[in-house]
C-alpha positions as CSV (number, residue, x, y, z in Angstrom):
1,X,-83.3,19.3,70.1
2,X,-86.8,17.5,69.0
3,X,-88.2,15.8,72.0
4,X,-88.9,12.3,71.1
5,X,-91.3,11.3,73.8
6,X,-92.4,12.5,77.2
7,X,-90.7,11.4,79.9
8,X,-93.3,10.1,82.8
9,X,-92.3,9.6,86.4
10,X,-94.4,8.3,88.5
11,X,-95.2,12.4,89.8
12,X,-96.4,12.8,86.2
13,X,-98.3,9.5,85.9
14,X,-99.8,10.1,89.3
15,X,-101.1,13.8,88.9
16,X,-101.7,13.2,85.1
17,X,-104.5,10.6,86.2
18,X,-105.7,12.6,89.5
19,X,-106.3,15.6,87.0
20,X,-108.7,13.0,84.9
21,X,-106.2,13.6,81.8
22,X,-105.4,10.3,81.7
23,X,-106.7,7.0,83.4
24,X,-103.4,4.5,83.3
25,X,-102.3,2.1,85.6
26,X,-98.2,1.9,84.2
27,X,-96.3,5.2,83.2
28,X,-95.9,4.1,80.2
29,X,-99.4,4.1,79.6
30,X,-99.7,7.5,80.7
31,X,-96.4,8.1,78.2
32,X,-98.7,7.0,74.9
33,X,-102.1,8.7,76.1
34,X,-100.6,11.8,77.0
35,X,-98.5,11.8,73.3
36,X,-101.7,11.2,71.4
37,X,-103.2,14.3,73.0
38,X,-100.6,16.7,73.2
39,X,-99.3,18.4,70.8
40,X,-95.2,17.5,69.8
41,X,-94.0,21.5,71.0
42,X,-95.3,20.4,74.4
43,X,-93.4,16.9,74.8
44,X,-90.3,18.4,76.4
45,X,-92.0,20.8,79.0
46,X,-94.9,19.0,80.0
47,X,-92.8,16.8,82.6
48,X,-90.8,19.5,84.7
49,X,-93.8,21.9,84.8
50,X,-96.3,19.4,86.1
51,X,-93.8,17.9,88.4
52,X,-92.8,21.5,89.9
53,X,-96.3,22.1,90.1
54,X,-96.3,18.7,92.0
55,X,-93.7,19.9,94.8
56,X,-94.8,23.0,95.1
57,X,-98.2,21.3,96.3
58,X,-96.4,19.0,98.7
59,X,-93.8,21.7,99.9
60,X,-94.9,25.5,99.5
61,X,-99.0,25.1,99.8
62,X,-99.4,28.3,100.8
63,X,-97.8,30.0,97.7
64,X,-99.5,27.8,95.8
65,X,-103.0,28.8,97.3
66,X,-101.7,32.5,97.5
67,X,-101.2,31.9,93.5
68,X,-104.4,30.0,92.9
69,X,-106.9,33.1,94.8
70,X,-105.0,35.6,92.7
71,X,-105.4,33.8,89.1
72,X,-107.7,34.8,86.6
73,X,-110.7,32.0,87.4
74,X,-109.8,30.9,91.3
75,X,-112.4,28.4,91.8
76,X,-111.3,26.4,88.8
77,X,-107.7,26.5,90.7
78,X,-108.5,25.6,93.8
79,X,-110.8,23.0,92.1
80,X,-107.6,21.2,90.4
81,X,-105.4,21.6,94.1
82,X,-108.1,19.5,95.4
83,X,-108.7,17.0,92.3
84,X,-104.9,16.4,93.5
85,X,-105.9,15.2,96.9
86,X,-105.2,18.5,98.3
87,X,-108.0,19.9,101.5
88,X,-108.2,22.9,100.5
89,X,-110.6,24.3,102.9
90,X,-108.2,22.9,105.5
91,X,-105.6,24.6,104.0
92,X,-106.9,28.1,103.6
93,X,-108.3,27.9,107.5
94,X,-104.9,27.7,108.1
C-alpha cells in the first residue's frame, strides 16, 4: 500500500541528524522535515534501510568499511561512517 508517513525511531532520528539531513530535537520533528524533503516513493523504505545501515555500523564494522573502500567515491563513505561517530582510522588500523 501508499505509505502515509515515515516511521522515525529514535535510530532514524539519531543518524538522520548526525548525517546533517535534519537538525530535530523529537522524532517527530525529524518525521515532518524528513517528509518535506523526500519524495512520497521513498516514505516506506527510508526507515529499514537507514536503520540496517545503523546496525551494520554498531555490529559488522568491518563489512561495512570493507563496503565503504570498494564503493564508487570511498572517501565520501568513510566521510559519512565518521559523521556517524564512527573512528574510522581506528577502525581500519584494526
Amino acid at each position: 500500500g501508499k505509505a502515509e508517513g515515515i516511521a522515525v525511531d529514535s535510530h532514524l532520528h539519531s543518524i538522520a541528524n548526525s548525517l546533517g539531513w535534519v537538525k530535530t530535537k523529537r522524532a517527530q520533528q525529524t518525521r515532518r522535515k524528513l517528509e518535506e524533503r523526500l519524495p512520497r516513493s521513498f516514505w516506506s523504505t527510508i526507515n529499514p534501510l537507514v536503520v540496517g545501515f545503523g546496525q551494520e555500523m554498531a555490529t559488522e564494522k568491518s563489512k561495512i568499511l570493507a563496503k565503504c573502500l570498494s564503493s564508487s567515491n570511498p572517501s565520501l563513505a568513510l566521510q559519512m561512517l565518521s559523521d556517524c561517530g564512527m573512528n574510522v582510522t581506528r577502525e581500519l588500523e584494526k
